[in-house]
RODREN-742547 format. One record per residue (C-alpha): residue number from 1; residue in one letter; y negated, x negated, z. Coordinates in Angstrom, 1 decimal, padded with zeros to 4 digits. Example, Ala and Ser with C-alpha at 12.3 -4.5 7.8 and 13.67 -1.06 7.14 Angstrom:
i 1 | aa A | north 004.5 | east -012.3 | up 007.8
i 2 | aa S | north 001.1 | east -013.7 | up 007.1
//
This chain:
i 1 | aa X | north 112.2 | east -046.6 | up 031.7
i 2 | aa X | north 111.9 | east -048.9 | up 034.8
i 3 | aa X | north 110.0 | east -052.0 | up 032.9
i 4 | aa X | north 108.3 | east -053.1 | up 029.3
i 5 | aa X | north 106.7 | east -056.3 | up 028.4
i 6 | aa X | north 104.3 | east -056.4 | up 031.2
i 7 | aa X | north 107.1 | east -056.3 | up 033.9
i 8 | aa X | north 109.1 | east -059.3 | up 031.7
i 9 | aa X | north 106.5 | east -061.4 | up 031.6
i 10 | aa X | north 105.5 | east -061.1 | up 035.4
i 11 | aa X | north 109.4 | east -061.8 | up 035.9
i 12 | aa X | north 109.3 | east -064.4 | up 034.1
i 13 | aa X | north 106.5 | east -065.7 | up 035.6
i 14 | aa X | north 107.5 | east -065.4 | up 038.9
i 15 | aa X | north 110.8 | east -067.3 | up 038.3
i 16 | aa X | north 108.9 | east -070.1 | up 036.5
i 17 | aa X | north 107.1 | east -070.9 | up 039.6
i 18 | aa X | north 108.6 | east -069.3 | up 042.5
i 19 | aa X | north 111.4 | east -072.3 | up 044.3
i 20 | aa X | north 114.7 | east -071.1 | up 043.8
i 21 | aa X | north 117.5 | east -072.0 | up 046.1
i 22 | aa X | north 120.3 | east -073.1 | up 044.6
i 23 | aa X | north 122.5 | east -070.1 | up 046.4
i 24 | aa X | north 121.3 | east -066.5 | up 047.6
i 25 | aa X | north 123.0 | east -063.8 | up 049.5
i 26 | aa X | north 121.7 | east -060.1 | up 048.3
i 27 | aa X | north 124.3 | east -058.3 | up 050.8
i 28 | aa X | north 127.9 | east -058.4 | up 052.4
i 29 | aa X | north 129.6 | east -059.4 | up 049.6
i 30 | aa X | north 127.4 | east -059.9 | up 047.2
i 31 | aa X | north 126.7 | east -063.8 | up 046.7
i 32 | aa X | north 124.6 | east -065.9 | up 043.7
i 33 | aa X | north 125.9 | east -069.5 | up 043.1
i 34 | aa X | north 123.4 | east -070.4 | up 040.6
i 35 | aa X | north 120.3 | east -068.5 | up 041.1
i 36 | aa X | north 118.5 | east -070.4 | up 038.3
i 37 | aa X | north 121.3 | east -069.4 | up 035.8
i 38 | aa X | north 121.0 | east -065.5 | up 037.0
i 39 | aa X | north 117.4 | east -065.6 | up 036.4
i 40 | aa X | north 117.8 | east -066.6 | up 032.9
i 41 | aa X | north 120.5 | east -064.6 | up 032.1
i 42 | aa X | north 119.2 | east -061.4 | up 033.6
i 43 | aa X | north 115.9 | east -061.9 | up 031.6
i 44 | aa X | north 117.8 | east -062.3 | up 028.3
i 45 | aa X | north 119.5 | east -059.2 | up 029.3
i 46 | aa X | north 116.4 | east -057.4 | up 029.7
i 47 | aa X | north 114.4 | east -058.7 | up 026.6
i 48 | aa X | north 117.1 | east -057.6 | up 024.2
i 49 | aa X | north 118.1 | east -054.3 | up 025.6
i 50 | aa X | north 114.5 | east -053.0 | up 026.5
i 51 | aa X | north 114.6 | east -049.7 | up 026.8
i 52 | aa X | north 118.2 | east -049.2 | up 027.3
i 53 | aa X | north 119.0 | east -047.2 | up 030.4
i 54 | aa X | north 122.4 | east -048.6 | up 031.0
i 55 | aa X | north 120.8 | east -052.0 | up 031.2
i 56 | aa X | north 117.8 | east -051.4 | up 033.9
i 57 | aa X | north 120.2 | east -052.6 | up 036.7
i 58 | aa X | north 119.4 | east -056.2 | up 035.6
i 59 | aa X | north 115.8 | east -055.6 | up 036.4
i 60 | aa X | north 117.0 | east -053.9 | up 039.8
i 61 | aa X | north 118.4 | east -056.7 | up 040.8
i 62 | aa X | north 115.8 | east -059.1 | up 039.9
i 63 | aa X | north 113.4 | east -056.9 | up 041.3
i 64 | aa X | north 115.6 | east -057.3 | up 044.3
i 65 | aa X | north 116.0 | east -061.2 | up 044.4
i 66 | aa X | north 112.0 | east -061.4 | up 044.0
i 67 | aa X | north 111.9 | east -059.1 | up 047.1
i 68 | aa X | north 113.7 | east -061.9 | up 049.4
i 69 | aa X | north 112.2 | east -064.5 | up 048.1
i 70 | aa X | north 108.9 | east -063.3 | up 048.5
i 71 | aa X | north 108.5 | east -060.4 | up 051.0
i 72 | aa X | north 104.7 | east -060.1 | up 050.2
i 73 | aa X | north 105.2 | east -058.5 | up 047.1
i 74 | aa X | north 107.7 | east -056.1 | up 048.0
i 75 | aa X | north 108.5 | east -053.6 | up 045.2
i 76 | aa X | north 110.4 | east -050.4 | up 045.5
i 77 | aa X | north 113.1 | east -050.4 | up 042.8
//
């Protein structure tokens, strides 16, 4: 398993404080329109279905927005 409570919380954490752009680009293609809304949602995802491999993609890609947004704390996935 990729993350537990711990790696919520710090998640959440970081997108509580961190300033989001309203739009982010991850890759060719590959666009967010609401950043704030993805957060969220992808943190939901990840509280209810903790544990569940299927599911660790969410946290991949959060792991992966964090990552751009702050290259100091860069995190391999």
């Amino acid at each position: 398993m990729k993350y537990a409570d711990k790696e919520i919380q710090e998640m959440e954490e970081f997108f509580k404080t961190a300033e989001l752009p309203k739009t982010l680009t991850l890759g060719p293609g590959v666009v967010i329109t609401d950043l704030k809304a993805f957060a969220f949602s992808h943190l939901q995802i990840m509280k209810l279905r903790q544990g569940v491999g299927i599911f660790e993609v969410f946290y991949d890609r959060l792991v992966q927005v964090r990552n751009i947004l702050s290259p100091a704390t860069q995190e391999v996935a």
